[in-house]
C-alpha positions as CSV (number, residue, x, y, z in Angstrom):
1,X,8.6,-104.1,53.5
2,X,11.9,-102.5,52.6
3,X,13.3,-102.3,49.3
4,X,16.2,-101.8,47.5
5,X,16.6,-98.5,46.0
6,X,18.6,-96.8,43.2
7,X,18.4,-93.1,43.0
8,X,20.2,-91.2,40.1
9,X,22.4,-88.0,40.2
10,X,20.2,-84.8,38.8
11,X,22.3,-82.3,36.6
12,X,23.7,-80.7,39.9
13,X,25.4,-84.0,40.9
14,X,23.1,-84.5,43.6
15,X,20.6,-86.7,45.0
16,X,18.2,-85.8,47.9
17,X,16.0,-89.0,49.7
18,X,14.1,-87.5,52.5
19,X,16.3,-85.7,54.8
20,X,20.0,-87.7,53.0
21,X,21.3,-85.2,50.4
22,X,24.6,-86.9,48.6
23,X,26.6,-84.3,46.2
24,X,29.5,-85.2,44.2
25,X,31.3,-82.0,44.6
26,X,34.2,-81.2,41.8
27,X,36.6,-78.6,43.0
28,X,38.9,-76.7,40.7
29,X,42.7,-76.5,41.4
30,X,44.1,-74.0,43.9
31,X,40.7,-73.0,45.2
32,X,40.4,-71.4,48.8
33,X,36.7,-71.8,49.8
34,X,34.9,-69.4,51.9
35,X,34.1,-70.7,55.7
36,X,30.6,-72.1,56.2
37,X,28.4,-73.7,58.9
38,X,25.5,-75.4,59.1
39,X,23.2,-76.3,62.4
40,X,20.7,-78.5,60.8
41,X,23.1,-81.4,59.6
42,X,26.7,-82.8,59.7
43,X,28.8,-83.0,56.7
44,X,30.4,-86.4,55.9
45,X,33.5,-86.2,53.1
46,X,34.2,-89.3,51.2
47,X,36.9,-88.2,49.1
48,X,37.3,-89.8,45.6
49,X,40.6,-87.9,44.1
50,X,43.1,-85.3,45.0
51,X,44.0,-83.8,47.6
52,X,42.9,-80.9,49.8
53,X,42.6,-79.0,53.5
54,X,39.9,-79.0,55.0
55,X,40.1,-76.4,58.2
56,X,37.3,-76.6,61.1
57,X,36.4,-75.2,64.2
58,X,34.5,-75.2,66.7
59,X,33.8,-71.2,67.2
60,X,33.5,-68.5,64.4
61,X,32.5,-65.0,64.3
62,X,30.9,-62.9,61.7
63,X,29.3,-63.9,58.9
64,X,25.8,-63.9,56.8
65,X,22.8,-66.5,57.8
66,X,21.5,-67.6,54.1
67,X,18.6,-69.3,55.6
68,X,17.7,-70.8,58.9
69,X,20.6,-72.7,60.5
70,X,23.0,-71.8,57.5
71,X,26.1,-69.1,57.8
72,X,28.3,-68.6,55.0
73,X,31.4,-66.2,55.2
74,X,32.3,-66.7,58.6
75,X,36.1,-65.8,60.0
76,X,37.2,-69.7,62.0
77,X,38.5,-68.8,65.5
78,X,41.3,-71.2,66.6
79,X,41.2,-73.1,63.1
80,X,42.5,-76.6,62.6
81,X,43.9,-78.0,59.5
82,X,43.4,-81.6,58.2
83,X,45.1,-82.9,55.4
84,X,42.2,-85.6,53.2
85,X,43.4,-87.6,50.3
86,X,41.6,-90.0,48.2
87,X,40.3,-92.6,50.1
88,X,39.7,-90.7,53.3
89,X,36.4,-89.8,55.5
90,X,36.3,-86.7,57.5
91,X,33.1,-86.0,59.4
92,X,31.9,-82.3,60.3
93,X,29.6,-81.9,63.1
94,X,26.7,-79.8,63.0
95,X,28.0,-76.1,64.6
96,X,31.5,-76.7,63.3
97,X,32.2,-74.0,60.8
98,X,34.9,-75.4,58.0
99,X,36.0,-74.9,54.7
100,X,38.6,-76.4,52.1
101,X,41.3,-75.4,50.5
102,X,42.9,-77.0,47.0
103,X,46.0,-77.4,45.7
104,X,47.5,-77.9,42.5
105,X,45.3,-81.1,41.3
106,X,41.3,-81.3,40.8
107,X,39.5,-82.6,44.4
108,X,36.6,-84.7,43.9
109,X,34.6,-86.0,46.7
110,X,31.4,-87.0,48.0
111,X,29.2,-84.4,50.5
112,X,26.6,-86.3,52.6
113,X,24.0,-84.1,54.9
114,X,22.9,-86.0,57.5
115,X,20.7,-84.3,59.8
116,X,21.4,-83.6,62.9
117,X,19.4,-84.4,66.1
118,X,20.1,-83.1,69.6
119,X,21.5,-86.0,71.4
120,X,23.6,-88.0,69.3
């Protein structure tokens, strides 16, 4: 039978349950993250405060594969800008390279990784 569950941040501000990871990701004023994707799972943003742009797409070139399925430091062909503000939900399919940029106030939000599976 199922049963509630309450899981508790570790000192990174995450959580992992099976294949869910939930971060609570703190991002500093005017930063200007590097582009990244990821062909394992999808990215869900909740954002909590601030403001920020996030910029996707679709094709990319370059970059360095970390691991299996993970590229950081890619250049975004054709990027496209969305503006998220507290309250918001973006999601970022799997193969969709993306990054944020900050302004001038703190950006706090919640990252969900849900895996991704051919077909949906």
């Amino acid at each position: 039978m199922n049963q509630p569950l309450k899981i508790s941040l570790n000192s990174q501000n995450l959580f992992k349950f099976k294949d869910l990871t939930v971060k609570i990701s703190e991002l500093p004023p005017f930063f200007d993250g590097n582009a990244e994707v990821h062909f394992n799972f999808n990215d869900l943003y909740m954002v909590i405060s601030g403001k920020a742009t996030v910029v996707v797409g679709e094709k990319f070139i370059g970059g360095e594969e970390i691991e299996a399925g993970e590229i950081r430091n890619c250049i975004i062909e054709t990027p496209v800008e969305y503006n998220l503000k507290s309250g918001d939900i973006f999601f970022i399919p799997a193969g969709f390279a993306h990054k944020l940029k900050i302004g001038a106030d703190k950006f706090v939000q919640y990252v969900i990784k849900i895996p991704h599976e051919e077909g949906i």
